[in-house]
VEXNU-857219 format. One record per residue (C-alpha): residue in one letter; x, y, z. Coordinates in steps of 0.5 Angstrom, whole numbers, plus 500, padded with zeros to 3 digits. Layout:
BEGIN
AXYZ/...
This chain:
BEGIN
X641664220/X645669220/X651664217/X646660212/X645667209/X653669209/X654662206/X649663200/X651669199/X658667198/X655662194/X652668189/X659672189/X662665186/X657664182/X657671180/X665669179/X665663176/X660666170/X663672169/X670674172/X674675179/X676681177/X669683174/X666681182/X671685185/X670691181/X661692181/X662688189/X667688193/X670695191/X663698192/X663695198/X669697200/X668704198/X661704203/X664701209/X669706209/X665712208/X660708215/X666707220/X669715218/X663719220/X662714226/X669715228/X668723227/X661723230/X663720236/X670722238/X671730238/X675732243/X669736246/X665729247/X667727253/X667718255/X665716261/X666709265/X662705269/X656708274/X657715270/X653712263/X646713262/X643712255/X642720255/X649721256/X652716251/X646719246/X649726247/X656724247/X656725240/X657731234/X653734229/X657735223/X655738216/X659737210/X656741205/X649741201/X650736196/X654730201/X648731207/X643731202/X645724199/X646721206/X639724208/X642728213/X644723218/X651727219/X648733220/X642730225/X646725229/X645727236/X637728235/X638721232/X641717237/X636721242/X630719237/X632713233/X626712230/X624719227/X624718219/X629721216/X625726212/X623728219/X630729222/X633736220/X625739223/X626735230/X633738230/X631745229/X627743235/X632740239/X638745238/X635750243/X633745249/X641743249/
């Protein structure tokens, strides 16, 4: 399923091409797309490889360690608001994936002082 849905949305990106350009497709396309997978893989790669954060192997990792190995990080107001605070909530979020993201600043506040 995943390759036929892959294969129709090429075929929309070369529709797309064909009436109008390649370069107005790279521009409202793939550089937005670009932009947003670079921004997801910098905050996974500074949530999860502080120096403080120690990596375990073998026996030595549980689902509680692996979700605690991971850092809050704040970037001011205006970027934690406009990436719902996923930055700044993550261990609650890996602790607790399914808690929506409105409610994630309060179950983080609850949780700061238990760890």
């Amino acid at each position: 399923l995943s390759d036929a849905a892959l294969l129709v949305w090429l075929g929309v990106l070369a529709y797309a091409a064909f009436h109008t350009s390649l370069g107005a497709v790279a521009c409202y396309y793939l550089v937005p797309q670009i932009g947003c997978h670079f921004w997801i893989t910098l905050i996974t790669f500074l949530h999860h490889t502080d120096e403080r954060v120690p990596h375990f192997a073998g026996d030595e990792f549980s689902f509680l360690r692996g979700a605690l190995c991971t850092v809050d990080r704040s970037y001011g107001w205006l970027i934690d608001e406009l990436q719902h605070h996923i930055q700044d909530t993550h261990v609650c979020h890996h602790l607790f994936s399914t808690i929506p993201h409105y409610h994630a600043e309060e179950a983080t506040r609850a949780l700061v002082p238990l760890l």
